[in-house]
C-alpha positions as MATLAB code, in Angstrom:
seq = 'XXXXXXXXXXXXXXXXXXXXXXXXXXXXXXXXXXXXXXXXXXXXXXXXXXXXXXXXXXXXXXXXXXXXXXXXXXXXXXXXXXXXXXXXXXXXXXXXXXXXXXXXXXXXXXXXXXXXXXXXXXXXXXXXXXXXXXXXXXXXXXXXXXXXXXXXXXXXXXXXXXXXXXXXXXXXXXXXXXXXXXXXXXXXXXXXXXXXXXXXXXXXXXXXXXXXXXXXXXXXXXXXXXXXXXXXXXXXXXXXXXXXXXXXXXXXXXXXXXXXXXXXXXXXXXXXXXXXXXXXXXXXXXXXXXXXXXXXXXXXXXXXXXXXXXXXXXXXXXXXXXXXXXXXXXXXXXXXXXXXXXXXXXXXXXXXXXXXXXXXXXXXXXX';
ca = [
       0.000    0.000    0.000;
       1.090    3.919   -0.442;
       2.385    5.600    1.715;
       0.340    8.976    2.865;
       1.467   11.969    4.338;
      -0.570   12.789    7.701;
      -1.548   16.267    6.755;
      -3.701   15.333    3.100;
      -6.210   12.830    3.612;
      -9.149   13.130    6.780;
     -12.306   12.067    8.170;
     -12.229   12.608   11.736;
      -8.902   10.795   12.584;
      -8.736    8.558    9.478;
      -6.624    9.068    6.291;
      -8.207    8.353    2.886;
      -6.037    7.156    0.375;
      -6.303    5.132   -2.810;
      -9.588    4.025   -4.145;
     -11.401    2.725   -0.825;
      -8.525    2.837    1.654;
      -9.150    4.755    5.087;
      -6.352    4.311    7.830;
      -6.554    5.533   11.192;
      -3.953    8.503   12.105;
      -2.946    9.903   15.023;
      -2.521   13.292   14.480;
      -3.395   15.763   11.440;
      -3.622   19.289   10.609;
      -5.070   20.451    7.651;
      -5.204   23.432    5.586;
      -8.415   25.848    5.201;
      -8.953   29.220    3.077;
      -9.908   31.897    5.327;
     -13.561   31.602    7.016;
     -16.066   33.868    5.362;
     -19.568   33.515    7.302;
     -21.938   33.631    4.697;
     -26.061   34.437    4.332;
     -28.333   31.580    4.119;
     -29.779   30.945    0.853;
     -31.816   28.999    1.013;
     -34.426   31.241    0.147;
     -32.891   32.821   -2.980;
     -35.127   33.229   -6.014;
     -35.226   30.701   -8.501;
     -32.714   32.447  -11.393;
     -31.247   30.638  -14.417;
     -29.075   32.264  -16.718;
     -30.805   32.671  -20.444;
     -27.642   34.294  -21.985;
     -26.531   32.064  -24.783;
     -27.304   28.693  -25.246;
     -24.686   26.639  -24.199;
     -22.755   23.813  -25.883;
     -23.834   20.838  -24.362;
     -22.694   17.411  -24.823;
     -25.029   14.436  -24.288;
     -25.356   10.564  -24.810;
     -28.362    8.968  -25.715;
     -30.424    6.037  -26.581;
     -27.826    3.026  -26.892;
     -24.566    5.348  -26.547;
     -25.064    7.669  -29.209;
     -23.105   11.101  -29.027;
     -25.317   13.966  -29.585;
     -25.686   18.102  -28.770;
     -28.414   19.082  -26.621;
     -30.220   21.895  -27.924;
     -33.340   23.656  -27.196;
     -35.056   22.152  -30.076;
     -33.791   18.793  -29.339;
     -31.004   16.648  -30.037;
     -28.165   16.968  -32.642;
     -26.685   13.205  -33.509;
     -22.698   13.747  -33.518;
     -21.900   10.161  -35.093;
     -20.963   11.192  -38.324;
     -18.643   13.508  -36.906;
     -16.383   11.181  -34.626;
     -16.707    8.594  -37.012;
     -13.015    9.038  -37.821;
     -12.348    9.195  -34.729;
     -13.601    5.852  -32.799;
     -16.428    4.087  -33.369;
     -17.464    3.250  -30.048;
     -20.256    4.841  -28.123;
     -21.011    5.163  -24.490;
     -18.044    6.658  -22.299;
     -15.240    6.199  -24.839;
     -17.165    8.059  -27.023;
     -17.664   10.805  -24.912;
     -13.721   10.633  -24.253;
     -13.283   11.084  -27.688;
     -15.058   14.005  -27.667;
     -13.405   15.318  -25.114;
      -9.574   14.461  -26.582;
     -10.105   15.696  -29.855;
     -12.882   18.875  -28.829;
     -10.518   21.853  -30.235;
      -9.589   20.078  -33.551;
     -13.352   19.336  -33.958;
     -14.064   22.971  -32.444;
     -15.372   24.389  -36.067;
     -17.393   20.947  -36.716;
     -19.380   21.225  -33.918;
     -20.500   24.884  -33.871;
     -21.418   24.430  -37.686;
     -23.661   21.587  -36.296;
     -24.933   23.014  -33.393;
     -26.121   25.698  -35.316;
     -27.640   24.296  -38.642;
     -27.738   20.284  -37.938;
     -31.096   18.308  -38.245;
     -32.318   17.950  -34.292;
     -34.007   14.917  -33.007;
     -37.386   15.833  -31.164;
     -36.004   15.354  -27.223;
     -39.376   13.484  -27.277;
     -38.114   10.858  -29.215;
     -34.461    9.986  -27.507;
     -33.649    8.738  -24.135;
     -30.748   10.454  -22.781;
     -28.257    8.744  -20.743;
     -25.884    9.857  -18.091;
     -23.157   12.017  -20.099;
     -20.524    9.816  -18.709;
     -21.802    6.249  -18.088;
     -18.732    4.592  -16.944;
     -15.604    6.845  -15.980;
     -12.512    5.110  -14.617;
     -12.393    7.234  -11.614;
     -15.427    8.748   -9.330;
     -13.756   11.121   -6.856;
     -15.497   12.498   -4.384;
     -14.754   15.357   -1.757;
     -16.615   14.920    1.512;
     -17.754   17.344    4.735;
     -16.857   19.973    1.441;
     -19.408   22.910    2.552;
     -19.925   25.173    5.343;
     -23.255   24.550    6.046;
     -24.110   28.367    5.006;
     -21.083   29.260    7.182;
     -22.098   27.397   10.473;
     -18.676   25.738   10.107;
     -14.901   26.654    9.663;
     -13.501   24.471    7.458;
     -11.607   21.840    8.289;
      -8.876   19.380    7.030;
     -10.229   17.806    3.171;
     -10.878   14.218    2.774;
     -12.466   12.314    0.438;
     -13.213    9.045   -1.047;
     -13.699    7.003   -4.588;
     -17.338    5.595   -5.564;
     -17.245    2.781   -7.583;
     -17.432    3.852  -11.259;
     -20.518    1.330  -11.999;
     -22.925    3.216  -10.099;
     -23.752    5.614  -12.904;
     -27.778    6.163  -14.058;
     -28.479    8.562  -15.948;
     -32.320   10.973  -16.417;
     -34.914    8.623  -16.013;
     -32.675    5.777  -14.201;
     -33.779    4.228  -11.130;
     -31.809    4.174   -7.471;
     -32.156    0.518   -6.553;
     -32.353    1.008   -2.621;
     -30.145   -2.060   -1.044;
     -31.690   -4.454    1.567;
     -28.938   -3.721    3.948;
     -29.904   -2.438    7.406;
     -29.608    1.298    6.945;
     -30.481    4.169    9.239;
     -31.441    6.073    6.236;
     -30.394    6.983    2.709;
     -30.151   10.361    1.469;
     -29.418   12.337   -1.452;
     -26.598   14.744   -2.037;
     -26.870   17.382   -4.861;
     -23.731   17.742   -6.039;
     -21.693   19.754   -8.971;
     -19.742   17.238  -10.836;
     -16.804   18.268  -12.901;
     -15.218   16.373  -15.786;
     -11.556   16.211  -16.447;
     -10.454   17.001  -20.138;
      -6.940   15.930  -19.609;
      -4.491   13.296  -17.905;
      -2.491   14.071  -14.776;
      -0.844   13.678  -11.261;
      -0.113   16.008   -8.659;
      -1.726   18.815  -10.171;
      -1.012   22.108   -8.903;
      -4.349   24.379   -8.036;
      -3.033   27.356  -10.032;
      -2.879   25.003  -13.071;
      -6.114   23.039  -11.818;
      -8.714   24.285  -13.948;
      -6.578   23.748  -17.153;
      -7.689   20.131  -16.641;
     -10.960   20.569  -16.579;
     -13.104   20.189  -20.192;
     -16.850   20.736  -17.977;
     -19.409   20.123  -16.084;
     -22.825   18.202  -14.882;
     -25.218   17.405  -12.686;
     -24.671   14.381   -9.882;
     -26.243   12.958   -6.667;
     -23.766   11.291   -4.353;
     -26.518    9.068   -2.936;
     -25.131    7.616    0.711;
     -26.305    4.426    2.795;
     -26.046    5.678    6.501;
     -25.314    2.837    8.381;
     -24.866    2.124   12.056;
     -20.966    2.070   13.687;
     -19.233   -0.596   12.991;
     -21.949   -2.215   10.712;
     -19.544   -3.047    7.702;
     -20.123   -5.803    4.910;
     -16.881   -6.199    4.389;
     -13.811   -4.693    5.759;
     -14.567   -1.883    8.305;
     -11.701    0.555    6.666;
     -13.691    0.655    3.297;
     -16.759    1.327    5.019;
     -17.532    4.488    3.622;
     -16.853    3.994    0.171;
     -18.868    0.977    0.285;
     -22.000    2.662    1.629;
     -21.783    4.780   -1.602;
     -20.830    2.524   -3.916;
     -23.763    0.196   -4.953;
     -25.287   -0.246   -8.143;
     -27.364    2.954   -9.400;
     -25.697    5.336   -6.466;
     -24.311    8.480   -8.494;
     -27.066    9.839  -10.650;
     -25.875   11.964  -13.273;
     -26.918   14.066  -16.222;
     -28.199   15.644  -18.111;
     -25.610   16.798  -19.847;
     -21.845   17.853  -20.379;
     -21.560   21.383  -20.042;
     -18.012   22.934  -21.607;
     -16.198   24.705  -18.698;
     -16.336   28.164  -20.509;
     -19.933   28.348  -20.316;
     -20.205   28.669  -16.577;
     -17.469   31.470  -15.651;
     -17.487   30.786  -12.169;
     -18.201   27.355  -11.027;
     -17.715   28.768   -7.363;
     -20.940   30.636   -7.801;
     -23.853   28.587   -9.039;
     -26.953   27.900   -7.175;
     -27.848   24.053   -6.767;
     -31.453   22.619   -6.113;
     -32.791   19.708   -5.582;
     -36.680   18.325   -5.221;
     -38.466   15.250   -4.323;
     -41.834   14.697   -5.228;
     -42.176   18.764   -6.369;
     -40.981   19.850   -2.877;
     -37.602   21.563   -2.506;
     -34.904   20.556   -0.353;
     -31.720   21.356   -1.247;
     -30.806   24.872   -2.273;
     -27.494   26.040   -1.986;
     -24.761   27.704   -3.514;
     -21.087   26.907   -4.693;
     -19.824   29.643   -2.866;
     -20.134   27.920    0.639;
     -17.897   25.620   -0.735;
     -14.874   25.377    2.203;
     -12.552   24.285    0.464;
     -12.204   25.799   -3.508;
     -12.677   23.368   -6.460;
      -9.168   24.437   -7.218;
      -8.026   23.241   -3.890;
      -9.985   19.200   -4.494;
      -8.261   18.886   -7.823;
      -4.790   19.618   -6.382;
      -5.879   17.499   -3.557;
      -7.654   14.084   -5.048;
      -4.604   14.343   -7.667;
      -2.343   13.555   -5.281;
      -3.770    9.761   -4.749;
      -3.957    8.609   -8.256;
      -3.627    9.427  -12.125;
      -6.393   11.310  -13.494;
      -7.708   10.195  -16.962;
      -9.411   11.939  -19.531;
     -13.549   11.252  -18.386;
     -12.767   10.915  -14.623;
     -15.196   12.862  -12.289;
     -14.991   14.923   -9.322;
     -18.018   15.111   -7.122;
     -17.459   18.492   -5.332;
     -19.530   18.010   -1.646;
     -22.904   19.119   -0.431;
     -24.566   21.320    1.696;
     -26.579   18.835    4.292;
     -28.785   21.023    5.382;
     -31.393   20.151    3.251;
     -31.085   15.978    3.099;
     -33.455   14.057    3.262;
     -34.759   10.417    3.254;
     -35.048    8.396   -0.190;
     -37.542    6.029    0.017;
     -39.532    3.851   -2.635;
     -41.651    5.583   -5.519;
     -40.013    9.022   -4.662;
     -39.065   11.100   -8.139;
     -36.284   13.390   -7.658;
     -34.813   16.284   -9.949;
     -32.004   18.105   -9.311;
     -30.790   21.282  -11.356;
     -27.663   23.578  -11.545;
     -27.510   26.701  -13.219;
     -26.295   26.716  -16.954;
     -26.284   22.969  -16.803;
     -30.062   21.818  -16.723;
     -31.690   19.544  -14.772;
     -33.190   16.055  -15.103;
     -35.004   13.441  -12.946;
     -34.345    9.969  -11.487;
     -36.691    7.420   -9.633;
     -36.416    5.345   -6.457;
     -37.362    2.046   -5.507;
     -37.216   -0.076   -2.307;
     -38.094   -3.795   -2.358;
     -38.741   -3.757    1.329;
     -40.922   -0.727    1.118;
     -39.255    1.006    4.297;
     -40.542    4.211    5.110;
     -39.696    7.492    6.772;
     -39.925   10.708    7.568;
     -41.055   12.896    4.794;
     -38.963   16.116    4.355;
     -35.997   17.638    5.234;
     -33.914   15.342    8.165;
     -33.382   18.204   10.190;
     -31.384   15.666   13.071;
     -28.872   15.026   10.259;
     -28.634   18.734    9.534;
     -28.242   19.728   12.895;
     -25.605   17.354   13.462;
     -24.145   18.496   10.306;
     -23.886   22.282   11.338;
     -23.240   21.722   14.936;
     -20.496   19.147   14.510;
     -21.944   17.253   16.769;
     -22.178   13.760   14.685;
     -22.300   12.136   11.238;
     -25.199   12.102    8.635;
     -27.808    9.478    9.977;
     -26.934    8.505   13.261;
     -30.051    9.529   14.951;
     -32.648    8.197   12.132;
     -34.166    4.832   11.500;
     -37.094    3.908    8.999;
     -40.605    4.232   11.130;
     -41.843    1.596    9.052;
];
């Protein structure tokens, strides 16, 4: 196994390292930006950007590349033809690779190509199978209720992916709860290792839409071994919803300001804002680069706000939507029917804020 420094990877007295590997430590410090307390907003108003309409890259019915457009979608097949002939992820990563020498292709087609009515395709998550899922975790300030603290993180596994329309397959494993965490994924446009956070956003091609959806189980209750426990608890099947589309990094000019939302059923829970971020998306590339290579289609699921989590539970729909990316909506289902509160788990967000314990601990289903 590597070999980590004390002073990278937390989570209350553990180190993460490597794709599911969390060893105890002994003692850490960690590095913060300067504490800004911060306005809730919560209650913002609903605003999404109408400037122009943005280049956005999508995948649909069995793989196909395509542009989303307002009046549908734009089939892209023709056009990396001579590139690869695959579909799915690798043919999203050829987009990606070869995007500036296909730069004057692609606005001729996103302006004058033949759209397919969005009524007549099934999109897809935008990148169904990436070789890396990083995620950053305890990433927000809870709408400045906390300093931030050391950074930590974790890997999902990468074949949890559904995409707009998918289903979360709820596990039969004895959970407190499971909730959802809206998330801002980006998408790395280039290979590398040790990235520094001046030159971090030079590896990044976009953006999308994800839910980090988390089993919150009691202590010690592990399937396997207890070190990988959190990784685990986010890592099966169907667990990181994402769509609906790829978003090129130059149409959001700053990703650390961009208001998140998520619903269930029509009623809002989460509604936050990149700003509360603690640590800057700068700062998690430099940081989740130091564990392993990033490849060209990896993803970086940036943290949550958890003060507006809430249960899953079976025959829920849930949507989630990020400014000048879209939105799109994903199902849930739960063979044992367990049910529970409706609503917002304020317990969890107390906790949360407060510091005073870990997503879940004080929930269990009521039926």
């Amino acid at each position: 196994m590597d070999t980590i420094k004390h002073n990278i990877g937390f989570m209350k007295g553990f180190v993460v390292c490597n794709r599911y590997y969390i060893y105890p430590i002994i003692n850490c410090q960690g590095e913060g930006r300067e504490f800004e307390s911060r306005l809730p907003l919560q209650n913002l108003p609903r605003q999404i950007s109408k400037e122009s309409e943005n280049m956005k890259f999508v995948l649909f019915n069995n793989g196909t590349p395509g542009l989303l457009r307002t009046d549908g979608v734009v089939d892209l097949s023709k056009i990396i033809q001579p590139i690869t002939s695959e579909t799915g992820q690798k043919a999203m990563e050829a987009i990606i690779s070869n995007s500036k020498n296909l730069k004057s292709e692609l606005e001729h087609i996103e302006k004058s190509g033949n759209a397919l009515s969005i009524s007549n395709v099934s999109l897809l998550a935008p990148l169904p199978q990436p070789s890396k899922i990083f995620c950053m975790g305890g990433n927000y300030t809870e709408f400045g209720h906390r300093e931030p603290g050391p950074m930590w993180g974790f890997q999902k596994s990468n074949n949890t992916v559904i995409g707009p329309g998918g289903t979360v397959n709820l596990p039969p494993e004895d959970a407190n709860i499971f909730h959802h965490e809206a998330e801002l994924v980006l998408v790395f446009g280039r290979a590398g290792k040790n990235i520094n956070e001046e030159e971090a956003f030079d590896y990044v091609f976009g953006y999308t839409c994800g839910v980090d959806v988390s089993a919150r189980m009691s202590g010690g209750s592990f399937k396997f071994q207890p070190w990988r426990g959190i990784s685990e608890h986010k890592s099966y099947p169907t667990f990181a919803p994402m769509g609906p589309a790829l978003v090129t990094k130059d149409e959001i000019t700053d990703p650390q300001n961009v208001q998140i939302r998520l619903t269930v059923d029509g009623q809002l829970r989460g509604n936050f804002n990149t700003s509360d971020m603690a640590h800057s998306i700068a700062k998690s590339i430099a940081f989740v680069s130091q564990f392993e290579n990033i490849n060209i289609g990896d993803v970086l699921y940036t943290g949550t706000n958890h003060q507006g989590l809430g249960a899953m539970q079976d025959g829920d729909n849930i949507n989630i939507e990020i400014d000048r990316i879209g939105d799109f909506s994903f199902n849930v289902k739960d063979s044992l029917k367990r049910r529970w509160e409706k609503g917002i788990d304020e317990e969890t967000a107390e906790d949360i804020r407060e510091g005073t314990g870990g997503p879940g601990r004080r929930k269990r289903p009521i039926s």
